[in-house]
C-alpha positions in Angstrom: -15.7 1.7 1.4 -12.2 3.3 2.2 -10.5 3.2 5.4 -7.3 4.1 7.1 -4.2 1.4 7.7 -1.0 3.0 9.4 1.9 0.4 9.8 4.6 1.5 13.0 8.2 0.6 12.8 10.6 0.2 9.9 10.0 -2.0 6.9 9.4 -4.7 5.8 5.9 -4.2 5.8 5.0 -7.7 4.2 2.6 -6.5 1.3 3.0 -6.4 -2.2 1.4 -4.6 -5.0 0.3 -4.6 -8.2 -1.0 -1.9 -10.8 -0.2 1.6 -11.6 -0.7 4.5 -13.8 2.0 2.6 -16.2 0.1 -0.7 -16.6 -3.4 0.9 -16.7 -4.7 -0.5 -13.2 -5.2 0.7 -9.7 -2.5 -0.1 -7.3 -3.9 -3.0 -6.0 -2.8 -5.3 -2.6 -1.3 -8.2 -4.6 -0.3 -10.6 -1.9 0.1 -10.5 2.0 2.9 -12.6 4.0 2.1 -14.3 6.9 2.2 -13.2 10.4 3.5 -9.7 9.3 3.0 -6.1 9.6 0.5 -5.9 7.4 -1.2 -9.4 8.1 -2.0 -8.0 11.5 -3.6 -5.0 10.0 -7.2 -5.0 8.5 -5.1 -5.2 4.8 -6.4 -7.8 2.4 -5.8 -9.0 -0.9 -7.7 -7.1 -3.6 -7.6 -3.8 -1.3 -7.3 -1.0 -3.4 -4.5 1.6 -2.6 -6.3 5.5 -3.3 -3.4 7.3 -0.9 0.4 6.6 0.3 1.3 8.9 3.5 -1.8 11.2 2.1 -0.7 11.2 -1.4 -3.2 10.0 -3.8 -2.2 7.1 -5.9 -4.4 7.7 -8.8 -1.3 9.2 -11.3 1.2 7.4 -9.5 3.3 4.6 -11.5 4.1 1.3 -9.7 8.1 2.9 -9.6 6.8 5.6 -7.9 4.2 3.6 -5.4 7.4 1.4 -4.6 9.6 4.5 -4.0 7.1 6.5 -1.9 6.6 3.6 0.6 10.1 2.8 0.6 10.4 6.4 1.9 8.2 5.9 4.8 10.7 5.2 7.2 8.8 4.5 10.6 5.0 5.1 10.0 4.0 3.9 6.4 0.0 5.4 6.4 -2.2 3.7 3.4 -6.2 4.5 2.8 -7.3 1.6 0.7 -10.6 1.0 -0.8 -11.9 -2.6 -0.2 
């Protein structure tokens, strides 16, 4: 089941990931912090990321994941796949 996650403001977001076309696994949520941006979203461990900003993650190395939401620079919109 996917579904659609936009975070406002700047980073940090307060998500991690894991995964990529460069380790041979989906970009996966790895680990959520406490009280933050994405804590107070419906994000949870385990989530699969498909799309960054509309930009499916299915070729995407963890480099370029990283680099693409480091890029978001007020809105960072995810569509993750529980």
């Amino acid at each position: 089941m996917a579904y659609n996650v936009t975070l406002n403001g700047p980073g940090p977001w307060g998500f991690r990931l894991q995964g990529g076309k460069d380790f041979n696994m989906p970009l996966t949520i790895s680990r959520i912090t406490p009280g933050s941006k994405a804590a107070q979203s419906q994000m949870n461990q385990g989530d699969l990321v498909v799309a960054i900003d509309g930009v499916n993650t299915d070729s995407m190395t963890h480099l370029e994941a990283q680099n693409k939401i480091k890029s978001a620079n007020y809105n960072l919109s995810l569509t993750l796949q529980k």
